[in-house]
C-alpha positions as CSV (number, residue, x, y, z in Angstrom):
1,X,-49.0,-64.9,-26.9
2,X,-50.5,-67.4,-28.8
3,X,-51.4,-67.0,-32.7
4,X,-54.2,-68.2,-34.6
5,X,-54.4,-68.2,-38.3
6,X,-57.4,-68.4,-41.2
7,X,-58.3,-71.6,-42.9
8,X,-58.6,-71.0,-46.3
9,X,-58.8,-73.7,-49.3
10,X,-57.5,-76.1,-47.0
11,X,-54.4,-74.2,-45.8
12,X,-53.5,-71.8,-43.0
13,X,-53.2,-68.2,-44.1
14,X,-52.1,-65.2,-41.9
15,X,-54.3,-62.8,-43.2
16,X,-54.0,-59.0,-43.8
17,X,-53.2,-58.0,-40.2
18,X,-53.9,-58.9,-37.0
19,X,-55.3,-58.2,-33.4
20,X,-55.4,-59.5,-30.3
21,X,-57.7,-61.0,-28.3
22,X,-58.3,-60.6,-24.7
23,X,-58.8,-62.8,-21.6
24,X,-62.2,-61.6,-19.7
25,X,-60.7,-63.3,-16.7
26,X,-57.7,-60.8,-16.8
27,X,-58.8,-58.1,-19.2
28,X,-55.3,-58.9,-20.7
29,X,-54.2,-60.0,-24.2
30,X,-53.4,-63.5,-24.2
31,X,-53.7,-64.4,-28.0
32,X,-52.9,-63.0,-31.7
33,X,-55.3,-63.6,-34.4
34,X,-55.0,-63.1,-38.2
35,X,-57.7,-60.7,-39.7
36,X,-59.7,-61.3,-42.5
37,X,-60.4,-58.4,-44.9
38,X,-61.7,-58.2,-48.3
39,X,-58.9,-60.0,-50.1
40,X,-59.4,-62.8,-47.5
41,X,-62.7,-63.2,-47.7
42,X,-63.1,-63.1,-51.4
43,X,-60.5,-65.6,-51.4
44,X,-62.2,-67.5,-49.1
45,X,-66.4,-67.6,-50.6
46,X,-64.2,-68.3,-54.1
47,X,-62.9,-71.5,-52.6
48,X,-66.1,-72.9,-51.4
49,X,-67.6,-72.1,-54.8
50,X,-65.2,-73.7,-56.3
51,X,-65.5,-76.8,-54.1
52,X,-68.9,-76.9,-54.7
53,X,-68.4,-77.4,-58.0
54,X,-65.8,-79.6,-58.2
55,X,-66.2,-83.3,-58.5
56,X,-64.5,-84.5,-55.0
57,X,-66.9,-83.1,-53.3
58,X,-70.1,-82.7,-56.1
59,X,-69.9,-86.4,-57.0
60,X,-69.5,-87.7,-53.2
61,X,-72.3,-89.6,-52.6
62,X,-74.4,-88.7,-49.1
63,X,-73.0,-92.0,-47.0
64,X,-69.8,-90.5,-47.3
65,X,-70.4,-87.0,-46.7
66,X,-71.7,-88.7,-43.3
67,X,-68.7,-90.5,-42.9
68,X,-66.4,-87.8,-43.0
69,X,-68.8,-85.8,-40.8
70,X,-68.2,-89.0,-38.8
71,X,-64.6,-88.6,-38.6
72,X,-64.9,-84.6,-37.4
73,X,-67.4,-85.7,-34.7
74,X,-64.6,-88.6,-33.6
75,X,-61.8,-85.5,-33.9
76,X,-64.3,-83.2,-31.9
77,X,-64.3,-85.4,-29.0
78,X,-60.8,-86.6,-28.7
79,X,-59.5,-82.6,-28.8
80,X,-62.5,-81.8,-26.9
81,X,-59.6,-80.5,-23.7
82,X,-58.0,-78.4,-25.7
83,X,-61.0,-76.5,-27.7
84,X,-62.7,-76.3,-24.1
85,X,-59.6,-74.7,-22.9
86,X,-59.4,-72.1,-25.8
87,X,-63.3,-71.4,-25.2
88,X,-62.7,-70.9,-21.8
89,X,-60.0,-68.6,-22.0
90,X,-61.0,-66.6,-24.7
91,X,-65.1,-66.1,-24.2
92,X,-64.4,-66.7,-19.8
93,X,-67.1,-69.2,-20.0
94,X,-66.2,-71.7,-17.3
95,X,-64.2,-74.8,-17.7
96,X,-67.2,-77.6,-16.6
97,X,-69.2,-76.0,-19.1
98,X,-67.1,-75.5,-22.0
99,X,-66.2,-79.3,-21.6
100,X,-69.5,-80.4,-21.0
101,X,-70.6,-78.1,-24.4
102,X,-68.2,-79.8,-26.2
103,X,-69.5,-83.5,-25.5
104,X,-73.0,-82.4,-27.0
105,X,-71.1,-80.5,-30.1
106,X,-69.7,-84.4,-30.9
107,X,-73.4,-85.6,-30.8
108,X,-74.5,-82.4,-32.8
109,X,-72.0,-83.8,-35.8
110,X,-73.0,-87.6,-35.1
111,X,-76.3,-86.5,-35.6
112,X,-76.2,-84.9,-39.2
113,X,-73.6,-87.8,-40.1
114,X,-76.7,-90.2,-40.2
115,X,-78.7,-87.5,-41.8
116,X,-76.7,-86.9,-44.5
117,X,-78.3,-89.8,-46.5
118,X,-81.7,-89.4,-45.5
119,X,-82.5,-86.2,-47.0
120,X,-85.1,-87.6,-49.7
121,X,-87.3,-86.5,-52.1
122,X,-90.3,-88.1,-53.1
123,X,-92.6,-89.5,-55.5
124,X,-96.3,-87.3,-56.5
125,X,-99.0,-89.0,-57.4
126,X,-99.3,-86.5,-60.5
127,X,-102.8,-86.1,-62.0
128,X,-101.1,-87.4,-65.6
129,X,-101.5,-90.4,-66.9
130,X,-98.4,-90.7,-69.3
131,X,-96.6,-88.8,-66.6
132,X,-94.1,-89.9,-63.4
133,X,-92.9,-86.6,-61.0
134,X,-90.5,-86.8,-58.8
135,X,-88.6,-83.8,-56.3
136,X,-85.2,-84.0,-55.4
137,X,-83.6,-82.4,-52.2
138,X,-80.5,-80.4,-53.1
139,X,-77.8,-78.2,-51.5
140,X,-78.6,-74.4,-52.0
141,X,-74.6,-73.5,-52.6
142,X,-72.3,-71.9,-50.8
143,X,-73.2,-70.8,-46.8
144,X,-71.8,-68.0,-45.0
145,X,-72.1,-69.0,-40.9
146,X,-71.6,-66.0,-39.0
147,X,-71.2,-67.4,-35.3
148,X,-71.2,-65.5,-31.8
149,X,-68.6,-65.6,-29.4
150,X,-70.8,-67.5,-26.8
151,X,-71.0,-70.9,-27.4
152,X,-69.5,-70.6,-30.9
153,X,-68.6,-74.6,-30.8
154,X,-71.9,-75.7,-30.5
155,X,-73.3,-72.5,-32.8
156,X,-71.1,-73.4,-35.3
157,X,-72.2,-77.2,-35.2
158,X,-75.7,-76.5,-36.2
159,X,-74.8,-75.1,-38.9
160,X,-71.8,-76.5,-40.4
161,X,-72.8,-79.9,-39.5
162,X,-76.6,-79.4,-41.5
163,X,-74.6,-77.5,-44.1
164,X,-72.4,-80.3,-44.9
165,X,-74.5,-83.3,-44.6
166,X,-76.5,-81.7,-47.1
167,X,-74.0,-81.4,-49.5
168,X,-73.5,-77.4,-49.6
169,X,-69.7,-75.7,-48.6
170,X,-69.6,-73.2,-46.1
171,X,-67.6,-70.2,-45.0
172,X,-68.0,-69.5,-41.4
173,X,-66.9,-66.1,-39.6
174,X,-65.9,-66.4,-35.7
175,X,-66.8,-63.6,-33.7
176,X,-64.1,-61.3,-33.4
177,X,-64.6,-60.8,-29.9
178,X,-63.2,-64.2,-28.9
179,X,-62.7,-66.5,-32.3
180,X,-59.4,-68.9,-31.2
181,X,-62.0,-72.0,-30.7
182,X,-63.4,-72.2,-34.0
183,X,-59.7,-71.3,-35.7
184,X,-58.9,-74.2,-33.5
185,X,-61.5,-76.3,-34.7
186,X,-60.4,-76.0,-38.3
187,X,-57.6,-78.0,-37.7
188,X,-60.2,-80.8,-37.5
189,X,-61.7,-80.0,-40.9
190,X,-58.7,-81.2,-42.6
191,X,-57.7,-83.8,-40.7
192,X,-61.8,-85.2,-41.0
193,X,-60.6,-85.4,-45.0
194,X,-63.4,-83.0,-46.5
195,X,-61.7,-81.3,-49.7
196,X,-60.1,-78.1,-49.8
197,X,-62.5,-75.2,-49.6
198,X,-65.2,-77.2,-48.5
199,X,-65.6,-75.5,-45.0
200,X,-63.1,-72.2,-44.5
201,X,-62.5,-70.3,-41.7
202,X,-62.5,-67.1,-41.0
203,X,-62.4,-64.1,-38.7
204,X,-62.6,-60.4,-38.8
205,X,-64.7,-57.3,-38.3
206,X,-68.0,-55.8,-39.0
207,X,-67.1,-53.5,-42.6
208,X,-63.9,-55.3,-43.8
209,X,-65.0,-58.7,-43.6
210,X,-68.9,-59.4,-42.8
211,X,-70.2,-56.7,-45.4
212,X,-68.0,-58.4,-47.8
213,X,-68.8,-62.1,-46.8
214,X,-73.1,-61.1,-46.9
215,X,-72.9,-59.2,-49.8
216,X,-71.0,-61.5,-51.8
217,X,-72.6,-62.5,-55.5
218,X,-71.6,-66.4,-54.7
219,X,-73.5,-66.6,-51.6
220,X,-76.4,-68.3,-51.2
221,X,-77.2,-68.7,-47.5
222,X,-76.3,-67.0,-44.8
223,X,-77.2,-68.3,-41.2
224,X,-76.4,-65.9,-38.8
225,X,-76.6,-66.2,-34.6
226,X,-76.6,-62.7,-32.8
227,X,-78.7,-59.5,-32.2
228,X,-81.2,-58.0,-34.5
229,X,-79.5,-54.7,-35.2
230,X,-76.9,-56.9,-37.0
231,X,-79.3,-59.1,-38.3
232,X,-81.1,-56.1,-39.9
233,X,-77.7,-55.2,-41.5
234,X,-77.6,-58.5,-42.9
235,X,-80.6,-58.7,-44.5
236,X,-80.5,-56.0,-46.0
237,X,-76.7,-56.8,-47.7
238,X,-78.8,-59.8,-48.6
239,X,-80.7,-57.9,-50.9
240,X,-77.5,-57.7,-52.9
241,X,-77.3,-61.2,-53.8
242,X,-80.9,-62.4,-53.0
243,X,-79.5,-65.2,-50.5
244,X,-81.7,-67.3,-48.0
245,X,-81.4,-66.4,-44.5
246,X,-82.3,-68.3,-41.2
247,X,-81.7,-65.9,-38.1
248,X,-81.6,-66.8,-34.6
249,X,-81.4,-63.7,-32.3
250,X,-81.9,-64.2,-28.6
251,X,-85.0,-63.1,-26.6
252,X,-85.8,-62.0,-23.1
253,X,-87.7,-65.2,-22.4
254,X,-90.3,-65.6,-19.9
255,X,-90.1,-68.2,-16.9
256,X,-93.1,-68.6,-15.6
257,X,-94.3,-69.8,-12.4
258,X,-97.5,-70.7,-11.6
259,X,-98.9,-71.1,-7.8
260,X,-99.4,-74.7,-7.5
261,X,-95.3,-75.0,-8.9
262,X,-92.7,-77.2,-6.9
263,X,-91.2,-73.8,-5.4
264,X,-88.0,-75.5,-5.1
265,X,-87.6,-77.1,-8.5
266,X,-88.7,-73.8,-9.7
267,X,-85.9,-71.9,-7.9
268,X,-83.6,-74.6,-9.2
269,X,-84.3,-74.1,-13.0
270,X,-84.4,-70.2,-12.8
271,X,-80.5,-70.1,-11.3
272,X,-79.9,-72.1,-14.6
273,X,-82.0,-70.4,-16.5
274,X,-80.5,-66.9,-15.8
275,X,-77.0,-67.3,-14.5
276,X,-75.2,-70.1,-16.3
277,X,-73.0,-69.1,-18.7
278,X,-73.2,-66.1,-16.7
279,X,-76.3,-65.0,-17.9
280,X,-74.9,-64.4,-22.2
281,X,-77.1,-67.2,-23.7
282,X,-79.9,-66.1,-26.3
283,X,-82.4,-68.5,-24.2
284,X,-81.6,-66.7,-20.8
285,X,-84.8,-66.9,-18.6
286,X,-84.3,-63.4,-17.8
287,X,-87.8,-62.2,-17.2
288,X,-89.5,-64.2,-13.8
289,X,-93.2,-64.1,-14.2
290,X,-94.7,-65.3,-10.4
291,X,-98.2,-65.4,-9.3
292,X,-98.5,-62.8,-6.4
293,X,-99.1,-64.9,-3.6
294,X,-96.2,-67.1,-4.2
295,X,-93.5,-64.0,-4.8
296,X,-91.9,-63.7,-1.4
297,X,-91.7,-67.6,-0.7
298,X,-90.0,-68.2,-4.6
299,X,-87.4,-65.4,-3.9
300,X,-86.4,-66.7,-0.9
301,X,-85.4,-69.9,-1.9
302,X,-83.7,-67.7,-5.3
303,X,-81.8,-65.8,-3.2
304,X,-80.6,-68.4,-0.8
305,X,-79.2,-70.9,-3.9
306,X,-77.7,-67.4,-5.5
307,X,-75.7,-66.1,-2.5
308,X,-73.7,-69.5,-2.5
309,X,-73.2,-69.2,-6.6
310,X,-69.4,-70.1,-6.4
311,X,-67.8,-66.6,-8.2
312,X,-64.7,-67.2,-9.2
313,X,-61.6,-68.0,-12.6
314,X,-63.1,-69.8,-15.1
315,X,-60.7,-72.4,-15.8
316,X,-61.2,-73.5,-12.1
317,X,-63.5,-76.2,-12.2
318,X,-65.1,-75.0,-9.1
319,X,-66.1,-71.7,-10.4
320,X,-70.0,-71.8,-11.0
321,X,-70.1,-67.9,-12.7
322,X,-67.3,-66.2,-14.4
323,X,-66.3,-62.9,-16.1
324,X,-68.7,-61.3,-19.1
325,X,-66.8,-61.6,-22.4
326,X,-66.5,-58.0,-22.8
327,X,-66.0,-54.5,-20.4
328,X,-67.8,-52.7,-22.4
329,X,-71.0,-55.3,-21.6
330,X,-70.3,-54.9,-18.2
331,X,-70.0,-51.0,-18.0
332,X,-73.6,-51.7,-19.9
333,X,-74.9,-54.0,-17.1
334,X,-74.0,-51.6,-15.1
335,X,-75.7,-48.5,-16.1
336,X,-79.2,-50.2,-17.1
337,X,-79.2,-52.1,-13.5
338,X,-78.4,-48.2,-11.8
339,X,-81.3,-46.6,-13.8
340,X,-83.5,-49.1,-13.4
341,X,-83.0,-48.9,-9.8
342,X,-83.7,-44.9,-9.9
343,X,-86.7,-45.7,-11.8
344,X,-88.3,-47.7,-9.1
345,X,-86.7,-51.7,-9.4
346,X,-85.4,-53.2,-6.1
347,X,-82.1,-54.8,-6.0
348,X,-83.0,-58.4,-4.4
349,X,-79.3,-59.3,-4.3
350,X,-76.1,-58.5,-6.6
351,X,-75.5,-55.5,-8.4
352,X,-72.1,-54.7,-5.9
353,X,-68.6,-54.5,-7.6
354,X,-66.3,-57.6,-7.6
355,X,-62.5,-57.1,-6.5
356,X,-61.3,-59.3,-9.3
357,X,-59.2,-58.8,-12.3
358,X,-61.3,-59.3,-15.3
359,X,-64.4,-58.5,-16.4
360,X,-66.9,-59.8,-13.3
361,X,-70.4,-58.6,-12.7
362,X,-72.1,-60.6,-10.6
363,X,-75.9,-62.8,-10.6
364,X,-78.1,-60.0,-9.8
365,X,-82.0,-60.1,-8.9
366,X,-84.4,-56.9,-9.8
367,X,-87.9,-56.9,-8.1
368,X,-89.6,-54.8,-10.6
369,X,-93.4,-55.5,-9.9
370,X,-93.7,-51.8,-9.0
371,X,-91.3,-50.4,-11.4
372,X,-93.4,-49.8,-14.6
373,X,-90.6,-47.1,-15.7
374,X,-87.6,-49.8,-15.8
375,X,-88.2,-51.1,-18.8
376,X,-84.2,-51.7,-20.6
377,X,-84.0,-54.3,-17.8
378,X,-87.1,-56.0,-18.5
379,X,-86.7,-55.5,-22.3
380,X,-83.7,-55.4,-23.4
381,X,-80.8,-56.4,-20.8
382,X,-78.4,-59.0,-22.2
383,X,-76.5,-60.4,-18.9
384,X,-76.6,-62.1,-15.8
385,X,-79.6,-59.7,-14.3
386,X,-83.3,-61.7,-13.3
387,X,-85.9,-59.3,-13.6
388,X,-89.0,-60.1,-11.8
389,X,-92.6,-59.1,-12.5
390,X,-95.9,-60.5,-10.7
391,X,-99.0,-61.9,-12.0
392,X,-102.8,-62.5,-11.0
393,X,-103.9,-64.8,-13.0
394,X,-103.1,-67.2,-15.8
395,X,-104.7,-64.5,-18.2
396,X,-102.1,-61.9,-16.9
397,X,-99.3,-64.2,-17.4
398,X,-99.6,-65.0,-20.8
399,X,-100.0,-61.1,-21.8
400,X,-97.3,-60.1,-20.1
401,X,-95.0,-63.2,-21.1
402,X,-96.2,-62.1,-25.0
403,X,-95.4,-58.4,-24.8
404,X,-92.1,-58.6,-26.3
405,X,-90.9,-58.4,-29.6
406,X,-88.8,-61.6,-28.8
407,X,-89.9,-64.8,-28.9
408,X,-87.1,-67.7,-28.9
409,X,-88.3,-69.5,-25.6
410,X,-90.2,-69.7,-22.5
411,X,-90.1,-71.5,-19.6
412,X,-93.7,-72.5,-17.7
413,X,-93.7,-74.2,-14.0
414,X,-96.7,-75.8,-12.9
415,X,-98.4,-79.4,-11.8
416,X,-101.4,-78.9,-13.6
417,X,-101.5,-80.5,-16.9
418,X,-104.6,-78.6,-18.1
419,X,-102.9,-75.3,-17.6
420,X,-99.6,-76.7,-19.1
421,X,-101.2,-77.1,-22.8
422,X,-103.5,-74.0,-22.3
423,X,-100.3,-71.8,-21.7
424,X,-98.2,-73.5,-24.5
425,X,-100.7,-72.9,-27.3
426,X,-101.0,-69.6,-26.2
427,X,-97.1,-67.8,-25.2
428,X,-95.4,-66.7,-28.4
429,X,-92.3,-68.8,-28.5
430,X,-90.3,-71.3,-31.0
431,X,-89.1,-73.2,-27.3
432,X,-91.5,-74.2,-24.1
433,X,-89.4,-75.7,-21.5
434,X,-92.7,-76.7,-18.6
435,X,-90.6,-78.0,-14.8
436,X,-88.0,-78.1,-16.5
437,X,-85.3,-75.1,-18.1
438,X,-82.0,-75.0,-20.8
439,X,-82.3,-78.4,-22.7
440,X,-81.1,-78.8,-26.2
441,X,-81.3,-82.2,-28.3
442,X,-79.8,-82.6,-31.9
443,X,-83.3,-84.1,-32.8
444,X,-85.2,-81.1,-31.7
445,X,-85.5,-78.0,-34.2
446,X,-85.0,-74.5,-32.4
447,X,-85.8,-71.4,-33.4
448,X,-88.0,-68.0,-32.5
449,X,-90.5,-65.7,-33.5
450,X,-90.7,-61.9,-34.6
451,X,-87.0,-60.2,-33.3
452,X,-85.8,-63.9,-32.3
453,X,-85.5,-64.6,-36.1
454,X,-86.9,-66.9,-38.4
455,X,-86.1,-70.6,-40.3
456,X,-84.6,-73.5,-37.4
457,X,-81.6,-75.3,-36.4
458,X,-81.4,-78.7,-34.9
459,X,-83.5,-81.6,-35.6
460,X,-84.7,-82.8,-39.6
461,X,-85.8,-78.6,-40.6
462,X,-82.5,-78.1,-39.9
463,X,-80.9,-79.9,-42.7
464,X,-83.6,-78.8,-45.5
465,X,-82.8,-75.3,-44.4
466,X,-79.7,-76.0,-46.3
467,X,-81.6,-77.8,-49.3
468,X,-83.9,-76.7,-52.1
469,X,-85.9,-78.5,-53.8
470,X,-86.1,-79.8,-57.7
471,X,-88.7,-81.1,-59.3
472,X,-88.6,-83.6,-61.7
473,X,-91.1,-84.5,-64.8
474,X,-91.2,-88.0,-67.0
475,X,-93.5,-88.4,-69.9
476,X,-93.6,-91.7,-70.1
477,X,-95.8,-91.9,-73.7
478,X,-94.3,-92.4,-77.3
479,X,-97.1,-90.9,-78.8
480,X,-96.8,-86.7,-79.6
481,X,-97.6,-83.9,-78.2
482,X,-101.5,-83.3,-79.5
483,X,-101.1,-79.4,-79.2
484,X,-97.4,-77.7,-78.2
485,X,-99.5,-74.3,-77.7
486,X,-101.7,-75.6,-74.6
487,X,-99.9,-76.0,-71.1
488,X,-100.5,-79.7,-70.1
């Protein structure tokens, strides 16, 4: 098997133990990974204190915390083969992807490169005469990045690379579900040239090594991608050192499609929307909203572009839909598809058992419009599974779109402009995708409401997530203070 080590302080370290990671394509091991525990972890915060402090990395002015974030992106792109091929075989997300994710990770780093000296405070026109005010933007400390295992390259970018450009250090934890890409990337760190301890990392589980990492007094940040039960433990171990948090945790997004929509386009957009990546991504359009007298004629053309979804290994770069990271995901699939079917939900298509190694279930459609009891599906279902639910009227829509405690983002399909900004203002989401679905830009801030989380990443609000802000006071008189006792 392979073997993948920490990065801590600038070196490899083995770590108290290890475990193995398995192949969803094969449900076998295929890799050995060192475990972070306490002693790691400690070890590991300690380090990026310290190189916080220190003056390689302290006195470094922002051009060249952009070149060396220059340099990773350069590294990024030139390895981008071989971290596509450990994402692949370690999360089963397919090969065309993985590559193509990669690309945009590269841009991700350019990005906050020629950021990293453009994070400026300004001057306040103070009401005090003998007075000049200023406010600096500075790095909030140490981070700790918990990451995923979907898409942990390009999870990890937006925070490491914000992190960085704005001068903090950062510990990040890999999922321990499938964490080789990101032990991978490490590599890069060192040879991009930032100082030891800068960025570590790291990999373990929940009690040994997250608690440890959140809870930690030299902490300030922690920015965390996952689900809200875990989010919830978070903040609350936040408590412990009174740490910023930003929080992005998925949704169950609306896609919404109005009656006078390009049916096709639609049907196009929702295939991506719900079964890329094989349906694990937090922005999944996994709840189809269509106006009644459209329903039939929008999932025929679904069903037609689903039933020749290529199914097949992910490192094939045929294969259009691979395995789920996990069995136990599936086995959940599984049982929330069967009872929601008892409860009333059609099965469209999918929901049949794949004679496959691995860990395959496969695109799946749900017609619940009469199925008011099935509502983990509709609510709750993480996976490659399209519920869909009917509307009236543009009224309807919206309400039913906004009766989730998610709210990361939306898609809306329609040709009339009027009812395009009327549904925006009105849906409850931190992304609107209208005729179009999936899109991501370095320059655009992303984020949710309610259970999606709170604070953004990508784009400017990004980087001053990782910044606080100092304020600065000149008196610029030679004359005394008339009265010491009065605040000016």
């Amino acid at each position: 098997m392979e073997s993948f080590k920490l990065f801590i302080d600038g070196d490899f370290d083995s770590g108290s133990a290890t475990f193995s990671s398995l192949n969803p394509a094969t449900g076998q091991a295929w890799a050995e990974i060192a475990e972070a525990r306490a002693d790691e972890v400690n070890r590991a915060v300690e380090a990026a204190y310290r190189a916080f402090n220190a003056p390689e990395w302290r006195d470094l002015t922002a051009t060249a915390r952009g070149k060396m974030l220059m340099r990773l992106a350069d590294l990024v792109e030139q390895n981008a083969d071989e971290l596509a091929r450990l994402e692949t075989l370690d999360t089963g997300k397919i090969i065309r992807e993985t590559r193509a994710q990669i690309a945009y990770v590269a841009d991700y780093y350019r990005y906050y490169a020629g950021l990293a000296d453009k994070l400026e405070g300004r001057v306040l026109s103070i009401d005090k005469a003998d007075t000049e005010t200023w406010t600096r933007r500075e790095p909030v400390g140490v981070v700790a990045a918990i990451i995923p295992w979907n898409s942990q390259l390009f999870l990890s970018a937006v925070k490491i690379g914000p992190a960085l450009a704005a001068g903090c250090t950062i510990v990040v934890k890999a999922a321990e579900n499938a964490p080789t890409p990101l032990l991978a990337f490490a590599r890069l760190i060192a040879e991009a040239g930032f100082p030891p301890g800068v960025c570590n990392v790291i990999t373990g589980f929940a009690e040994s090594c997250g608690s440890v990492l959140t809870t930690h007094p030299k902490v300030s940040h922690i920015a965390f991608t996952g689900g809200p039960d875990t989010a919830r433990h978070i903040v609350r171990n936040s408590a412990e050192n009174l740490s910023k948090t930003t929080l992005e945790l998925g949704g169950k997004s609306p896609f919404i499609v109005f009656d006078d929509a390009d049916l096709q386009s639609a049907a196009n957009a929702q295939v991506a929307a719900i079964f890329a990546a094989s349906g694990q991504s937090c922005v999944a359009g996994s709840r189809l909203l269509v106006a009644e007298s459209i329903k039939d004629r929008l999932l025929e053309k679904l069903v037609e572009r689903v039933e020749r979804i290529r199914i097949g290994g992910p490192e094939d770069p045929e294969t259009q839909f691979g395995p789920l990271c996990t069995l136990r995901q599936k086995q959940l699939i599984e049982e929330v598809v069967q009872r929601s079917v008892e409860q009333g939900a059609k099965v469209v298509t999918g929901h049949y058992p794949i004679d496959r190694p691995g860990f395959y279930y496969p695109p799946t459609i749900l017609d619940c419009s009469g199925a008011t009891r099935a509502e983990s599906v509709v609510r709750e279902l993480f996976g490659p599974v399209l519920s869909v639910v009917t509307f009236r009227d543009e009224a309807e829509a919206i309400r039913i779109a906004n009766d989730t405690d998610y709210g990361l983002a939306a898609g809306v399909f329609t040709n009339n402009l009027s009812r395009a900004h009327r549904v925006v203002r009105q849906l409850r989401s931190g992304v609107v995708w209208i005729n179009t679905y999936r899109m991501v830009s370095p320059l655009a801030p992303f984020g949710g409401y309610g259970l999606s989380g709170h604070g953004r990443e990508g784009g400017m609000e990004a980087a001053l997530e990782f910044t606080t802000t100092k304020t600065v006071w000149l008196r610029t008189s030679d004359t005394p203070i008339d009265d010491p006792f009065i605040m000016r």
